[in-house]
Backbone as XML, in Angstrom:
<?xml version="1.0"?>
<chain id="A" units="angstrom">
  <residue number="1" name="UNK">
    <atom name="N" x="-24.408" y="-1.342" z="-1.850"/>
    <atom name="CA" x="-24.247" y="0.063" z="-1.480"/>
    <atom name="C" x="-22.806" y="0.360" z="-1.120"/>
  </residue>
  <residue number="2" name="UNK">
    <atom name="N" x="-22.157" y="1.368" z="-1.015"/>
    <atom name="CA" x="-20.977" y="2.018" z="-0.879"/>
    <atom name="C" x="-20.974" y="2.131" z="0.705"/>
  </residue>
  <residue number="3" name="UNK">
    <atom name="N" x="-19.569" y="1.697" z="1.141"/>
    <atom name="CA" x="-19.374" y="1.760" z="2.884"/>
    <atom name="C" x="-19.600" y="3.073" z="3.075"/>
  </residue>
  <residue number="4" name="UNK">
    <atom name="N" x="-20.066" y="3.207" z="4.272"/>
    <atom name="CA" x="-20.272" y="3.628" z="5.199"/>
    <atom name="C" x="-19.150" y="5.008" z="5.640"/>
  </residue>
  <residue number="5" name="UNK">
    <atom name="N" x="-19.172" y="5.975" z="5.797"/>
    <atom name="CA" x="-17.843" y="6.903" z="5.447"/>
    <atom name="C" x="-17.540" y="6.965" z="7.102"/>
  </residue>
  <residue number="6" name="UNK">
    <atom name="N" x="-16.517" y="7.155" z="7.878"/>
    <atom name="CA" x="-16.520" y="7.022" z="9.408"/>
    <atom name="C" x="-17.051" y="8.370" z="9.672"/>
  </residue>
  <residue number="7" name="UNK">
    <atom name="N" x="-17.382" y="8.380" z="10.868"/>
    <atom name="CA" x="-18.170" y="9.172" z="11.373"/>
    <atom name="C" x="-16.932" y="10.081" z="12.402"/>
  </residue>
  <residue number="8" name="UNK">
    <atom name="N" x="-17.371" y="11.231" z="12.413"/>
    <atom name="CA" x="-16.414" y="12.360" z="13.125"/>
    <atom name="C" x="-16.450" y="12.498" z="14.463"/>
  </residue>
  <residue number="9" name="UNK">
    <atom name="N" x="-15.910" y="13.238" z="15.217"/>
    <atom name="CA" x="-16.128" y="13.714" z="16.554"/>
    <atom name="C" x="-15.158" y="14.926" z="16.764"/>
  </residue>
  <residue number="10" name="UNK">
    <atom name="N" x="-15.532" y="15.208" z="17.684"/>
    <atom name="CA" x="-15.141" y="16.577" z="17.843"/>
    <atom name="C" x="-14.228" y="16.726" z="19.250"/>
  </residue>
  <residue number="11" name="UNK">
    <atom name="N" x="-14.150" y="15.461" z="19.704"/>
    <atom name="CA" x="-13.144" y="15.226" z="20.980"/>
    <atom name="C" x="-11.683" y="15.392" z="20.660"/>
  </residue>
  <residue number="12" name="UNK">
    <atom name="N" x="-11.003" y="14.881" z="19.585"/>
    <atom name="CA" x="-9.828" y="15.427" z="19.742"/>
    <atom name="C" x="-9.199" y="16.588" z="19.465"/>
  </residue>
  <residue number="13" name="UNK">
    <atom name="N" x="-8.059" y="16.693" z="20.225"/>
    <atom name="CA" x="-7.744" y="17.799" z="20.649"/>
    <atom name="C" x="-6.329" y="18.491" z="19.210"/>
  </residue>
  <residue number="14" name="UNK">
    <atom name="N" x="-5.952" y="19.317" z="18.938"/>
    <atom name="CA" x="-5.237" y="19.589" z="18.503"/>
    <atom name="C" x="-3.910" y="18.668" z="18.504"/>
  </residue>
  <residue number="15" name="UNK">
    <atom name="N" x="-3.601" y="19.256" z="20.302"/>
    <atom name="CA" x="-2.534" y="18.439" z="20.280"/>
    <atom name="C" x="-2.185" y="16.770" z="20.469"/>
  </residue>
  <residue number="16" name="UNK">
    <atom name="N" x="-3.630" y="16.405" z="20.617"/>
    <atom name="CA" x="-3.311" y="14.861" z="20.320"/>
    <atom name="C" x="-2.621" y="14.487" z="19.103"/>
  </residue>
  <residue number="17" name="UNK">
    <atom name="N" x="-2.971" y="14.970" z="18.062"/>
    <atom name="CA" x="-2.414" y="15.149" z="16.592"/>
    <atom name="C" x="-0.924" y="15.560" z="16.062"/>
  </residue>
  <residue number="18" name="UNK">
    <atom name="N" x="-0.099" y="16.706" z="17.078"/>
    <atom name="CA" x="1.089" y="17.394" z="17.092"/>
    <atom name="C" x="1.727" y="16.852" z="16.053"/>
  </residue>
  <residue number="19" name="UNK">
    <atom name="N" x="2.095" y="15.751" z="16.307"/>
    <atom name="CA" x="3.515" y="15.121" z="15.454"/>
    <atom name="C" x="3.077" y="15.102" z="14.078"/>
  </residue>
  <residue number="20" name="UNK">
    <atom name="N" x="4.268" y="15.878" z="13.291"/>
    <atom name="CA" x="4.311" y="15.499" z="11.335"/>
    <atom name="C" x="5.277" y="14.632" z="11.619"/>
  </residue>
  <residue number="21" name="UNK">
    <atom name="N" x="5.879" y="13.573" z="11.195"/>
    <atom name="CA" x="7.333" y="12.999" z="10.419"/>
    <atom name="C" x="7.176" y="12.922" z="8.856"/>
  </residue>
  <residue number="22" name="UNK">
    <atom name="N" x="8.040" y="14.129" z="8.030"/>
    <atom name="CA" x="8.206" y="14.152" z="7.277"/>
    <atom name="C" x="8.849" y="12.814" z="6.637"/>
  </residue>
  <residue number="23" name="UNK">
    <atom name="N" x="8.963" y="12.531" z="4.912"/>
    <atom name="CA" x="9.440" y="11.382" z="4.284"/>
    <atom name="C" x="9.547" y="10.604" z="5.437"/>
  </residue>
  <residue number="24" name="UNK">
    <atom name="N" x="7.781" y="10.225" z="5.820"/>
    <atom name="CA" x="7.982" y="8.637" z="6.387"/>
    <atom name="C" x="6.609" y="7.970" z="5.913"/>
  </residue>
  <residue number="25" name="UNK">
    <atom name="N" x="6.381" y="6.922" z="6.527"/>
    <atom name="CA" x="5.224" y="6.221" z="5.810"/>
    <atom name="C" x="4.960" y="5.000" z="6.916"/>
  </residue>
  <residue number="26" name="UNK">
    <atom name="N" x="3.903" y="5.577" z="7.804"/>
    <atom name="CA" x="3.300" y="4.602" z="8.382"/>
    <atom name="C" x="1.811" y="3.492" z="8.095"/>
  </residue>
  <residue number="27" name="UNK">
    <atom name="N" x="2.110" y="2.688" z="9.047"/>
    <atom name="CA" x="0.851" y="1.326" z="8.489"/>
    <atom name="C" x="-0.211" y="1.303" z="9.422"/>
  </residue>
  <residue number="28" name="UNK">
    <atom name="N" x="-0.882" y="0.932" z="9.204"/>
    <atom name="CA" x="-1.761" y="0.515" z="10.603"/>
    <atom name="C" x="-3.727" y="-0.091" z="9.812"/>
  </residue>
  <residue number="29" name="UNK">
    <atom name="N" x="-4.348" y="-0.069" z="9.874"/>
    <atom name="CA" x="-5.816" y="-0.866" z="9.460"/>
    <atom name="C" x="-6.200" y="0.579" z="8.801"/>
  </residue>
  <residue number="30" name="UNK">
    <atom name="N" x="-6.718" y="0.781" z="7.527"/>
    <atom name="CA" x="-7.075" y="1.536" z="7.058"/>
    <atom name="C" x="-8.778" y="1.823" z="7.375"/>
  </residue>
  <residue number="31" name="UNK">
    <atom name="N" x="-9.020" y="3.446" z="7.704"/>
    <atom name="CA" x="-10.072" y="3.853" z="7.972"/>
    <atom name="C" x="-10.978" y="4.675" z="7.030"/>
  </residue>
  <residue number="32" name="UNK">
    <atom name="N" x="-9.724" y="5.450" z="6.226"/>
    <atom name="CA" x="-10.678" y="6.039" z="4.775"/>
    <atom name="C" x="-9.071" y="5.838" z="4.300"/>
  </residue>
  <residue number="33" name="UNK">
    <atom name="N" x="-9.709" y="5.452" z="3.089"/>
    <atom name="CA" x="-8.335" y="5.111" z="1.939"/>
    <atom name="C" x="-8.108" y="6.783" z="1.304"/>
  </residue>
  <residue number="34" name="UNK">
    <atom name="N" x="-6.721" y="6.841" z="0.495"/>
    <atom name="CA" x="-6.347" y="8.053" z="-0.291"/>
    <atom name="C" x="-6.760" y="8.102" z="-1.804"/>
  </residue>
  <residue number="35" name="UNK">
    <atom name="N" x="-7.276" y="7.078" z="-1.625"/>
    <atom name="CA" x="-7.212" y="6.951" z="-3.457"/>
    <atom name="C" x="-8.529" y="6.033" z="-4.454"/>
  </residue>
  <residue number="36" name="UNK">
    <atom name="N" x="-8.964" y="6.323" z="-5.258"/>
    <atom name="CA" x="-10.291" y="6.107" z="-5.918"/>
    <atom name="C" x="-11.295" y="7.060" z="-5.643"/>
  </residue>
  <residue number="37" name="UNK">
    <atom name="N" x="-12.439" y="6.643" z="-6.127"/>
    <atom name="CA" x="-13.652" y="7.583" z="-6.207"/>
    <atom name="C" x="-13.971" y="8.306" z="-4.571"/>
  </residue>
  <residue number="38" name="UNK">
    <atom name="N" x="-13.776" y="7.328" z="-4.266"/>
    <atom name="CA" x="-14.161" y="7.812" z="-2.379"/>
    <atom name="C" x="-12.737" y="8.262" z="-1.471"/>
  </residue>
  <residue number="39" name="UNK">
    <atom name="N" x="-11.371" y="8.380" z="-2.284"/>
    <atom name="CA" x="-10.288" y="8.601" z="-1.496"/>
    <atom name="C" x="-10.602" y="10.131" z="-1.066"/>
  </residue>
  <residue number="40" name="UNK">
    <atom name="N" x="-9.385" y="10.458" z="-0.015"/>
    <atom name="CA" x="-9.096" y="11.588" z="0.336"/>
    <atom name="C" x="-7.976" y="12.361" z="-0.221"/>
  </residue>
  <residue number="41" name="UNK">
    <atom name="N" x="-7.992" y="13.383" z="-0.485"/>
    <atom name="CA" x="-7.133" y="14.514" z="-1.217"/>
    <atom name="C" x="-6.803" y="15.279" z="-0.500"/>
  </residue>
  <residue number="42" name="UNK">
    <atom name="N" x="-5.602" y="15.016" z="0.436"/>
    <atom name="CA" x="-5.674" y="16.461" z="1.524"/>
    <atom name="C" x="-3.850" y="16.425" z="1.421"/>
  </residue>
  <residue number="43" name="UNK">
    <atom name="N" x="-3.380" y="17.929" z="1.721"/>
    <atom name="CA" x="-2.079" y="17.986" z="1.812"/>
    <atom name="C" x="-1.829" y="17.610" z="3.562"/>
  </residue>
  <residue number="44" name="UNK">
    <atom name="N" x="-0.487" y="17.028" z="3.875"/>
    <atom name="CA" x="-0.219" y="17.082" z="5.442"/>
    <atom name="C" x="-0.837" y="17.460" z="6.415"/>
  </residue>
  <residue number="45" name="UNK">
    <atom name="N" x="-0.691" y="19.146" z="6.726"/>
    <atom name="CA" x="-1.689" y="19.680" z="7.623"/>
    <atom name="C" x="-3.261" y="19.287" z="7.877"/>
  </residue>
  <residue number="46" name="UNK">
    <atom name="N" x="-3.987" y="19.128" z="6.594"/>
    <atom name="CA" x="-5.433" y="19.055" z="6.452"/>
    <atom name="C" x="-5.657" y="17.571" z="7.213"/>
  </residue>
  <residue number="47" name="UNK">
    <atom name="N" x="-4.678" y="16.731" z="6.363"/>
    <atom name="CA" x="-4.580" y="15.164" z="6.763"/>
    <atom name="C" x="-5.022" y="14.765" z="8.492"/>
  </residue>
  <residue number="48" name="UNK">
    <atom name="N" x="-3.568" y="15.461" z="9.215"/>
    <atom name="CA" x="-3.548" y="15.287" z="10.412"/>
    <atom name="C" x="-4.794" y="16.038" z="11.068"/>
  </residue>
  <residue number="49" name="UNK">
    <atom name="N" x="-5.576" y="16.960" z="10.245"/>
    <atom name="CA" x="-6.767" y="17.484" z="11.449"/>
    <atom name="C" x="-7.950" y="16.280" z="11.192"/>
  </residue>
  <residue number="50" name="UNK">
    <atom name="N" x="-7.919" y="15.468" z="9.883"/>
    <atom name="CA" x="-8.846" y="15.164" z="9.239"/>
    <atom name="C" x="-8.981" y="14.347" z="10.687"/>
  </residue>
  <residue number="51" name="UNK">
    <atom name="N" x="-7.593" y="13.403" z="10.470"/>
    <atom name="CA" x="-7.237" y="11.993" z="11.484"/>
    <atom name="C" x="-8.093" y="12.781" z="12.800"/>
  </residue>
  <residue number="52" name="UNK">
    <atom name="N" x="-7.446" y="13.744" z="13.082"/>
    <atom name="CA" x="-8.084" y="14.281" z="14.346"/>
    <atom name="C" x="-9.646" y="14.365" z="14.672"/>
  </residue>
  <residue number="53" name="UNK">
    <atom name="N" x="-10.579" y="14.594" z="13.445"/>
    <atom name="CA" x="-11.485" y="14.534" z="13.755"/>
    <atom name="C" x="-12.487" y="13.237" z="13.551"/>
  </residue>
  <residue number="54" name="UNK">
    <atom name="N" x="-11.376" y="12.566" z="13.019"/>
    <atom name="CA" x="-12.043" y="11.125" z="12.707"/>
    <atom name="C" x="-12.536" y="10.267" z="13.880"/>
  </residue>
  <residue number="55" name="UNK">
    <atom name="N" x="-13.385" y="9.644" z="13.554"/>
    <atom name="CA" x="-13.235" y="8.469" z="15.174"/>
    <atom name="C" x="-12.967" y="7.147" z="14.425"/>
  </residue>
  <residue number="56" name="UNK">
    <atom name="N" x="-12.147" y="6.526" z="14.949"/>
    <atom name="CA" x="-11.102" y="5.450" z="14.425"/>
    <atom name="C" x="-9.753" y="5.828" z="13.973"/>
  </residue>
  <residue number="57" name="UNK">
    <atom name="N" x="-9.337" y="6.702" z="13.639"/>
    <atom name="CA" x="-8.311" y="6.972" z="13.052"/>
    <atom name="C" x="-7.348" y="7.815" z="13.875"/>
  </residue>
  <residue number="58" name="UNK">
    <atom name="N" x="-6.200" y="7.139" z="14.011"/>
    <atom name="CA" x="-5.111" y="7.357" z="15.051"/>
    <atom name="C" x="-3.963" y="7.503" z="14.509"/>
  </residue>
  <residue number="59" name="UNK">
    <atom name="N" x="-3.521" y="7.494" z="13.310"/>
    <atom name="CA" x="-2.427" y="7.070" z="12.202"/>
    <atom name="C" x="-2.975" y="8.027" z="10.972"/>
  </residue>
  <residue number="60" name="UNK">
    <atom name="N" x="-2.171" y="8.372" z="10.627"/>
    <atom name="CA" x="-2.516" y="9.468" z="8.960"/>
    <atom name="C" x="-1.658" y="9.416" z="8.436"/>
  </residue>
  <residue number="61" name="UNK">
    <atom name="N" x="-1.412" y="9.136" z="7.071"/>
    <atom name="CA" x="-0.112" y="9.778" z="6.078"/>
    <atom name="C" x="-0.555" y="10.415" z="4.997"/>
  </residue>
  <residue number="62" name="UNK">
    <atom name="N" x="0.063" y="10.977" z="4.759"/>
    <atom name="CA" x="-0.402" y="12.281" z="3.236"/>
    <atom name="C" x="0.928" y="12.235" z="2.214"/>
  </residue>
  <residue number="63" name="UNK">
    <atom name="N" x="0.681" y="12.493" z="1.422"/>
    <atom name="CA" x="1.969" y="12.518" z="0.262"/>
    <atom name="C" x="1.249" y="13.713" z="-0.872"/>
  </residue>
  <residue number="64" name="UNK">
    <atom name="N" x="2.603" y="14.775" z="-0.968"/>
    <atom name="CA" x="2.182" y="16.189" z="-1.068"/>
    <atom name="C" x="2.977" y="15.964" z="-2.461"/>
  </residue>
  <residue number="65" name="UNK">
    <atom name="N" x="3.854" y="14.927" z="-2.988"/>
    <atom name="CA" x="4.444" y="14.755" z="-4.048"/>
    <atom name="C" x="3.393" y="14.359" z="-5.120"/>
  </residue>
  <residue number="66" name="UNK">
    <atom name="N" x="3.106" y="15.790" z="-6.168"/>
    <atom name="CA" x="1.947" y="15.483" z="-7.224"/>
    <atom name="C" x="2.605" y="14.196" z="-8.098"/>
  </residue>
  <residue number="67" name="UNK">
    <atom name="N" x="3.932" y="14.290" z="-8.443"/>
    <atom name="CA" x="4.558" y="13.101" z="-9.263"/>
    <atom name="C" x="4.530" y="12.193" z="-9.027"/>
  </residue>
  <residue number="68" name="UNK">
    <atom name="N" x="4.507" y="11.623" z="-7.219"/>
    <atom name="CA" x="5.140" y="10.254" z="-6.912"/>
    <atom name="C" x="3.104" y="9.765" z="-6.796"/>
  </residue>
  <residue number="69" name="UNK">
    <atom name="N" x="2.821" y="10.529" z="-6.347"/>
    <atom name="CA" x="1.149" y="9.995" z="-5.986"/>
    <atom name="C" x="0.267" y="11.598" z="-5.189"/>
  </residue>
  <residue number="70" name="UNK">
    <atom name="N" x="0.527" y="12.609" z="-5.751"/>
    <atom name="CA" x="-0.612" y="13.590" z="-5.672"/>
    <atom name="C" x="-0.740" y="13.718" z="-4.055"/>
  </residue>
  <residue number="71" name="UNK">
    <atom name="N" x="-1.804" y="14.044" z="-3.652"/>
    <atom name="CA" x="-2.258" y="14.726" z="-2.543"/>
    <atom name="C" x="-3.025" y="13.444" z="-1.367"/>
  </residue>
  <residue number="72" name="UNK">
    <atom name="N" x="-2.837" y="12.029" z="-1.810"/>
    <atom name="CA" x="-3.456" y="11.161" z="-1.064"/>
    <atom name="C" x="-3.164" y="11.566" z="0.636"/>
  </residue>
  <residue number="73" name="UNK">
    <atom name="N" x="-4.325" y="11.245" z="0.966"/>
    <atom name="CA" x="-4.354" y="11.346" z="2.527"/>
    <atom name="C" x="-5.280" y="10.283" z="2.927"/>
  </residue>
  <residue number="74" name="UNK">
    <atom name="N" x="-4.296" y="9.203" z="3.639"/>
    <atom name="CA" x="-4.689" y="7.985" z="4.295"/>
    <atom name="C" x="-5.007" y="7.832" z="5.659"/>
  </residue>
  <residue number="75" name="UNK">
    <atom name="N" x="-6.133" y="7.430" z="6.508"/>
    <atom name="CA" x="-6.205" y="7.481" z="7.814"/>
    <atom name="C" x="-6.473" y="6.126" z="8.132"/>
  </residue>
  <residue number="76" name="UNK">
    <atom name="N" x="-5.904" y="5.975" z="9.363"/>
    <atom name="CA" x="-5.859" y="4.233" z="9.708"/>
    <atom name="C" x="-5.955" y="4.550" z="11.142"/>
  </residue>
  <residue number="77" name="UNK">
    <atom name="N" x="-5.690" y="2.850" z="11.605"/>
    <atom name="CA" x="-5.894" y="2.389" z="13.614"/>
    <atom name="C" x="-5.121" y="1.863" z="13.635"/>
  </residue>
  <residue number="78" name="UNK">
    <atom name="N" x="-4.241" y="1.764" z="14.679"/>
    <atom name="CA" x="-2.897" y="1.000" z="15.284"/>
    <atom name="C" x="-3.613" y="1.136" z="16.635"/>
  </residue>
  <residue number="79" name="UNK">
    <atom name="N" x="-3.563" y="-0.008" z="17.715"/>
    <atom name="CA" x="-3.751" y="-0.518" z="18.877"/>
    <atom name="C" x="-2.832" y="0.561" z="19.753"/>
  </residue>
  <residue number="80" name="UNK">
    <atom name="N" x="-1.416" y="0.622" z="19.471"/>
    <atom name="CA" x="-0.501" y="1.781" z="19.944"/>
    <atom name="C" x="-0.243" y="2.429" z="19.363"/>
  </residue>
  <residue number="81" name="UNK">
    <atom name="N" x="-0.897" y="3.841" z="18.723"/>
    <atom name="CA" x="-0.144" y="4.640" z="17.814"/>
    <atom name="C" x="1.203" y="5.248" z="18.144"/>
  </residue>
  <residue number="82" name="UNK">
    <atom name="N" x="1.885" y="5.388" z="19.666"/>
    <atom name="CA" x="3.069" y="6.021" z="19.799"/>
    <atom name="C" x="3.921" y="4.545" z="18.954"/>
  </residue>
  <residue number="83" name="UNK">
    <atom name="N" x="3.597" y="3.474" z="18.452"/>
    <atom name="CA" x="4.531" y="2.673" z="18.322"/>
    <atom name="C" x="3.629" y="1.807" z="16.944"/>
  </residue>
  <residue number="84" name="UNK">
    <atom name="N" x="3.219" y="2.274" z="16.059"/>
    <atom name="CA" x="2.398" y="2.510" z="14.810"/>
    <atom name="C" x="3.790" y="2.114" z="13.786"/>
  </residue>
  <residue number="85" name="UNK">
    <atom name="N" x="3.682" y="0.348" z="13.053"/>
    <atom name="CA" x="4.755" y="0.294" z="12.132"/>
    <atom name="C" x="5.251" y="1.187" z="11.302"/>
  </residue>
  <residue number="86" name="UNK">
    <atom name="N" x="6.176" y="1.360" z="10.625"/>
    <atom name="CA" x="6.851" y="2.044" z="9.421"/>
    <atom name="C" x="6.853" y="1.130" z="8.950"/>
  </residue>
  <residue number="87" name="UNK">
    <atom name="N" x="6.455" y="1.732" z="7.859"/>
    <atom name="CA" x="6.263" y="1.030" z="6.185"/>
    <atom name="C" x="7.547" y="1.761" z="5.072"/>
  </residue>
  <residue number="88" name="UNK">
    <atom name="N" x="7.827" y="3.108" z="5.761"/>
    <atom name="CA" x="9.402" y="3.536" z="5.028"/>
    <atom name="C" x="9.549" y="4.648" z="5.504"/>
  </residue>
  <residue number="89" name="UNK">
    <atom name="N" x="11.187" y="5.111" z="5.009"/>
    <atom name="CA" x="10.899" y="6.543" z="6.079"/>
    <atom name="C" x="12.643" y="6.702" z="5.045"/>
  </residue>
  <residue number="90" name="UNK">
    <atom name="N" x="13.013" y="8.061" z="5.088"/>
    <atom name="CA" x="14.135" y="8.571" z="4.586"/>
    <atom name="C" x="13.564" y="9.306" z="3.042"/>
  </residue>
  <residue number="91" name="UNK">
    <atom name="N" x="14.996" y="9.571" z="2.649"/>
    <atom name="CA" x="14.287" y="11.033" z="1.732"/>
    <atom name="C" x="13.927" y="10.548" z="0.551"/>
  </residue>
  <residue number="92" name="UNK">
    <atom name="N" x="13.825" y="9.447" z="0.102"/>
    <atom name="CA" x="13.125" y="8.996" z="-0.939"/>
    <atom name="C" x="11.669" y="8.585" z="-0.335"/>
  </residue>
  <residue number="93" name="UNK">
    <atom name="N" x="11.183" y="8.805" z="0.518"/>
    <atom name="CA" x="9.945" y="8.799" z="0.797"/>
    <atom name="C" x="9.227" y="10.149" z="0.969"/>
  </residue>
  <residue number="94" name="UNK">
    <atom name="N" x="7.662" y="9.677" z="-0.159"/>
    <atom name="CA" x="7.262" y="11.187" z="-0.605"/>
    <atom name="C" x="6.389" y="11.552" z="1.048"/>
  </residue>
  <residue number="95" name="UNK">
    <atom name="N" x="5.824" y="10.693" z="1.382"/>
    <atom name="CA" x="5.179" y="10.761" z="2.580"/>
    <atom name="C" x="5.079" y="11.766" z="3.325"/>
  </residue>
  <residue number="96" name="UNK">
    <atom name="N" x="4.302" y="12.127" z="4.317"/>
    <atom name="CA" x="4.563" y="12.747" z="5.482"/>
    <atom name="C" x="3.568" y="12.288" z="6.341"/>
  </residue>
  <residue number="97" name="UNK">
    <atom name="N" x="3.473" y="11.582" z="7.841"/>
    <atom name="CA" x="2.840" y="11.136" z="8.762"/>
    <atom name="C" x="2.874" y="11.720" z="9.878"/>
  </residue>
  <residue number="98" name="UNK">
    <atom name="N" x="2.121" y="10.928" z="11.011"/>
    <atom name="CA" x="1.833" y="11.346" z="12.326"/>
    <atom name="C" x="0.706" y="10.319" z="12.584"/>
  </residue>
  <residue number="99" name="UNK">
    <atom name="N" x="0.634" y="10.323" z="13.779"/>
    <atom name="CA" x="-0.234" y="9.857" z="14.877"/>
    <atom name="C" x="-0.823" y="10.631" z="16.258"/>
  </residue>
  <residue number="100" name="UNK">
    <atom name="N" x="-2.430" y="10.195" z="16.413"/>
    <atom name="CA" x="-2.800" y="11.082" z="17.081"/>
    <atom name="C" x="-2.846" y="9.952" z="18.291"/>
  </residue>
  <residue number="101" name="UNK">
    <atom name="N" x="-3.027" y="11.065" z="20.091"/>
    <atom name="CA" x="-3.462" y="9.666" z="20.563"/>
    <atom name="C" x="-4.416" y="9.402" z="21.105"/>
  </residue>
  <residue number="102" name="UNK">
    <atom name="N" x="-5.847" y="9.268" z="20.593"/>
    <atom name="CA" x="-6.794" y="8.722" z="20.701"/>
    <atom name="C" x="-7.306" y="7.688" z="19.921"/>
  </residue>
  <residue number="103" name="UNK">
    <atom name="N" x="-8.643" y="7.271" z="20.601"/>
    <atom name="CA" x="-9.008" y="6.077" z="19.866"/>
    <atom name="C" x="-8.047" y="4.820" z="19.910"/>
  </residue>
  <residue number="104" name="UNK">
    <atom name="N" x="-7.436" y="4.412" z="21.021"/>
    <atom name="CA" x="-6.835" y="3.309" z="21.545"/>
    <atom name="C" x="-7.567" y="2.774" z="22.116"/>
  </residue>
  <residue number="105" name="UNK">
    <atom name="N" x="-7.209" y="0.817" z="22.435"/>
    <atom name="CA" x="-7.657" y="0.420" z="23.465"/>
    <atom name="C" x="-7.888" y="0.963" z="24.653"/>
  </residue>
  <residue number="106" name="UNK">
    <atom name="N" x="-9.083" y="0.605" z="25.523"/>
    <atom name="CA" x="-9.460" y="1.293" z="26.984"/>
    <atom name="C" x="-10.033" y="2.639" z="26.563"/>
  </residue>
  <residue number="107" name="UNK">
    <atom name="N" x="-10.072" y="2.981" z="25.483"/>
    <atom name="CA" x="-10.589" y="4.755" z="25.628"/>
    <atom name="C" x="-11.691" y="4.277" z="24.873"/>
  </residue>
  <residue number="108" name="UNK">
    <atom name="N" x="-12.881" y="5.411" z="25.087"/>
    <atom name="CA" x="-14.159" y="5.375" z="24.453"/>
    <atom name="C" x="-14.749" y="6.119" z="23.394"/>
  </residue>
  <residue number="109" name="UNK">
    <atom name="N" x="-14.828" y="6.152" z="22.211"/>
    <atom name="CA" x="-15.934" y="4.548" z="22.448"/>
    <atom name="C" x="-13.951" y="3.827" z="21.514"/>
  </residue>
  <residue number="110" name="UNK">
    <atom name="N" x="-14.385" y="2.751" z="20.703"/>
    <atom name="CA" x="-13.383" y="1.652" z="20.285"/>
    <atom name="C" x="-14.138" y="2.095" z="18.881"/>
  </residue>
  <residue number="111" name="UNK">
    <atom name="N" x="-13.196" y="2.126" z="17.611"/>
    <atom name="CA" x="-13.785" y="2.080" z="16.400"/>
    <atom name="C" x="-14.473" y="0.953" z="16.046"/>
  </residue>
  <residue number="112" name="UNK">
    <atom name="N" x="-15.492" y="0.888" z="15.212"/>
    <atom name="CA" x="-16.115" y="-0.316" z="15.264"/>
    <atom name="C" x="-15.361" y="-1.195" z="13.926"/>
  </residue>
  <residue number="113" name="UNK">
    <atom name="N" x="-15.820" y="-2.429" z="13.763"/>
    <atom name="CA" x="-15.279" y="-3.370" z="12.979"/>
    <atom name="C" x="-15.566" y="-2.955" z="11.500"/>
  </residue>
  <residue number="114" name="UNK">
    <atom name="N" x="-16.295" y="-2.791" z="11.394"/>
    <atom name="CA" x="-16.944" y="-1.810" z="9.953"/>
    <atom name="C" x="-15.869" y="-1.210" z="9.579"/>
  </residue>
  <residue number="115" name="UNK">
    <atom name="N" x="-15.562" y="0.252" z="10.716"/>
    <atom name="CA" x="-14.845" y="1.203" z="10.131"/>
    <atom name="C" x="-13.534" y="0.798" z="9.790"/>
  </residue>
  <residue number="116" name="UNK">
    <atom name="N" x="-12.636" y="-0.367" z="10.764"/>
    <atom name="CA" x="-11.511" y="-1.093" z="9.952"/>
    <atom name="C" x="-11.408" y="-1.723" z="9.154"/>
  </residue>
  <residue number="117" name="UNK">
    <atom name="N" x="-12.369" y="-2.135" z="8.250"/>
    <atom name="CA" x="-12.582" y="-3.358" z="8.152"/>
    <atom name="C" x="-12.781" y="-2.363" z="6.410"/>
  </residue>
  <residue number="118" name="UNK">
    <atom name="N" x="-13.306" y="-1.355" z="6.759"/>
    <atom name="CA" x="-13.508" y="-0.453" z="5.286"/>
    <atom name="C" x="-12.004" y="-0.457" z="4.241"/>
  </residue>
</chain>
């Protein structure tokens, strides 16, 4: 059977989400991938509410460049999202990211192993 799609919530807040960084490209455990039959298609904005309403997902990047890779919108978990690796950043990066801050250690509930693990 096909995983399990993460499940939503409705706890975060707008501004947990705030930050875009344009042409950058962050990493962190992927929670719904951007790409194949089950990816996500969202421009920037959509991305970061998606992350927001996700539970597990604390990290988002979107790439709005149809040439370099279309409309992918990636949501992932970093343990610290204020401090969530870069994977690239400057103007050859089609990217655009952010991090929200929920769904860290100590806060409730913890994404489960499943949903990183997807």
């Amino acid at each position: 059977p096909p995983p399990a799609t993460p499940a939503t919530t409705a706890t975060a807040t707008a501004a947990s989400c705030a930050s875009t960084r344009e042409h950058t490209d962050l990493d962190g455990a992927v929670v719904q991938d951007g790409y194949g039959p089950r990816g996500l298609s969202l421009p920037p904005d959509e991305c970061r509410a998606a992350c927001g309403r996700t539970r597990g997902c604390n990290v988002w990047v979107s790439c709005a460049d149809a040439k370099a890779c279309g409309q992918q919108c990636w949501l992932k978990w970093v343990e610290v999202p204020s401090t969530a690796p870069l994977r690239g950043e400057g103007a050859h990066v089609p990217w655009s990211a952010g991090t929200c801050e929920k769904d860290k250690p100590g806060s409730v509930p913890l994404p489960s192993a499943e949903q990183l693990e997807a």
